[in-house]
C-alpha positions, 0 to 999 in steps of 0.5 A: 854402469851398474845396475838399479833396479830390477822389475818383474810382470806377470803375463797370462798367455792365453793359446789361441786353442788348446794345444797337445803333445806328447801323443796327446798326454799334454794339454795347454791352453794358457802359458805363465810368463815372466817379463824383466827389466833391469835398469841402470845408473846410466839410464839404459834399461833391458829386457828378458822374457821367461816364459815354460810350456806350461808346468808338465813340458819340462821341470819348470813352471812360471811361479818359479821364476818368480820365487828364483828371483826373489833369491838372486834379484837383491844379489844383483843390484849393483853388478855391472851388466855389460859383463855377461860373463861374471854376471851369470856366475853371480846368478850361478853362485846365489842359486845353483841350478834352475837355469830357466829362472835365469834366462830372462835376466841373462837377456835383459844384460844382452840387450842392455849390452847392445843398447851400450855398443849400438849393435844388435844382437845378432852382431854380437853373437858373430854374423855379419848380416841379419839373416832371415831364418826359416821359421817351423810351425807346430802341429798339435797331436790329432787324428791324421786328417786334423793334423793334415789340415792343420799343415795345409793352413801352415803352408798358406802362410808361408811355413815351409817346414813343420814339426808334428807332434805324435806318439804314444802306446799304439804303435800301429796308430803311430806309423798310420799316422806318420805314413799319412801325414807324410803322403800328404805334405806339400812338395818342397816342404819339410816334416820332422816328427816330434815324439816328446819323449812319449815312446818307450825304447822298444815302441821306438825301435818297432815304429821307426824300422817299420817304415821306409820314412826317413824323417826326423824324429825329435825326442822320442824317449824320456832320457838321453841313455833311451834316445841314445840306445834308440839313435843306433838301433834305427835309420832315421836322424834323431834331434834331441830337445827335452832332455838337454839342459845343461852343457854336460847333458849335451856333452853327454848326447855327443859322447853317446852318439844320441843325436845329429842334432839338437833344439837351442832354447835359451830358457830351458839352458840359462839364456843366451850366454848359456844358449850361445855356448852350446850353439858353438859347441854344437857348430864344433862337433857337427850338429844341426839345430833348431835355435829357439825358446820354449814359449813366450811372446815375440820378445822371447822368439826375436831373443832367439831369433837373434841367436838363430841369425847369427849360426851358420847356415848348414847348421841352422835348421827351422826355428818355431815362432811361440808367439803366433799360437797366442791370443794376446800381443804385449809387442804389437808388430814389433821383433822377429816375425813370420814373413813368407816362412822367415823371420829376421831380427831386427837391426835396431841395437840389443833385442829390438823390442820395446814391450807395451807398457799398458799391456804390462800393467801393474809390476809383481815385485820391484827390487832396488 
């Protein structure tokens, strides 16, 4: 099998309402998505989404990966995609680096691989069944009272766990904020507190020891020395997100006893071949983790999901659904969705998911 023809889109992703984070710094509203599909001699085709937070959540932004695929589409006509492996050196060799550009191709070789073996994903990744995982929702930063709202309506529609975005200078805000939100969560639910890198060491330390919450804290500072000098200065579990992108930085976190846990998103770190190495690294020292993307439709959560599915129950926290904070819907009931606070992969062979061609429109660039 060798591969023939590589074709992007374009897709506008407009959010439902604006969306902030990071204490408030960061605004979205619309998110810059890439679809890919490979084709092959063999009449078998695969699909990969990469889709960033928009252009100030980490460095990537959507023209890049198109410009990256201008570089390593024409080097990868001809290469055979079931070999995941040998695949991603050839992306790794043409273009060092931005491993973001590469996840939606490294995707599209996955589903063409269980297209071929007749199996899911979430078979290939190890698991014996299509678990249901437990989806998180996204809190936008707001007032205590707007955010708290905002948990309510996620808990009506089955979110059982929530990840609410806070931070910034005003460290009696913070921790009002936080005492608040907290008083008022549902029983039997689950708050983790998402800084996004927006507190500096010393805030951190002075917030998280002036309160008896044990929460969670995701992120709370920009690089993973500051989390790291924070981990062990303060009571409370740290997850680690935007400062991971390699597998050395995750080596790193561990060697510094930065986290307990971390996100697995496929986008941030090169795709699920990349993706899948650090989950097996992160089961072999003992982490828990959330496995999901950056952003994106249902194709780029039910790749995730897949991934989320197959890692051990005790290390698989929460995993957030991009897809339900947007306007649009290229896969209309199609791949992992919310149902009763979980979301299953399908068990039809490779990603599942066919996007609606219609929706898709016109390519932005076809390589053959």
């Amino acid at each position: 099998m060798r591969i023939t023809r590589i074709t992007a889109w374009k897709l506008d992703l407009p959010l439902r309402e604006p969306y902030w984070l990071s204490g408030g710094r960061l605004k979205f509203e619309t998110l810059d998505s890439t679809f890919v599909r490979i084709d092959t001699d063999e009449g078998v085709s695969g699909w990969g989404e990469g889709c960033p937070w928009g252009h100030t959540y980490l460095p990537a932004h959507g023209p890049g990966i198109r410009a990256a695929l201008e570089i390593l589409a024409p080097a990868l006509i001809g290469l055979d995609p079931r070999s995941v492996d040998a695949f991603n050196r050839a992306m790794d060799v043409t273009l060092p680096g931005h491993n973001y550009a590469k996840s939606p191709l490294d995707i599209a070789c996955w589903d063409i691989l269980g297209k071929v073996t007749g199996l899911s994903l979430w078979q290939l990744f190890g698991a014996s069944s299509a678990a249901p995982v437990p989806v998180n929702s996204s809190i936008s930063t707001g007032t205590a009272d707007q955010m708290c709202a905002a948990i309510a309506s996620a808990s009506e529609n089955g979110y059982r766990w929530h990840s609410a975005k806070i931070g910034g200078t005003d460290a009696a805000a913070d921790l009002a904020r936080m005492e608040a939100i907290s008083a008022a969560l549902p029983p039997n639910e689950t708050l983790t507190f998402d800084i996004n890198r927006a507190w500096l060491p010393a805030v951190a330390i002075h917030v998280l020891n002036s309160t008896a919450l044990r929460n969670r804290i995701e992120q709370p500072c920009q690089t993973i020395e500051q989390c790291a000098h924070v981990a062990g200065r303060v009571p409370q579990p740290i997850i680690l997100d935007e400062c991971l992108h390699t597998f050395q930085d995750h080596l790193n976190a561990y060697r510094m006893t930065a986290c307990e846990g971390i996100k697995v998103k496929p986008n941030r770190v090169g795709g699920l071949t990349k993706a899948r190495q650090i989950r097996d690294f992160g089961l072999s020292v003992g982490w828990q983790m959330h496995v999901e993307d950056t952003g994106g439709t249902a194709l780029a959560d039910t790749a995730a999901i897949h991934l989320a599915a197959s890692t051990p129950q005790h290390n698989r926290l929460a995993s957030w659904l991009c897809h339900y904070h947007l306007a649009v819907d290229p896969l209309p009931e199609q791949g992992a969705r919310n149902e009763g606070g979980y979301a299953t992969p399908p068990k039809m062979p490779g990603l599942g998911v066919q996007p609606d061609m219609a929706f898709l429109g016109q390519p932005c660039n076809i390589w053959e």
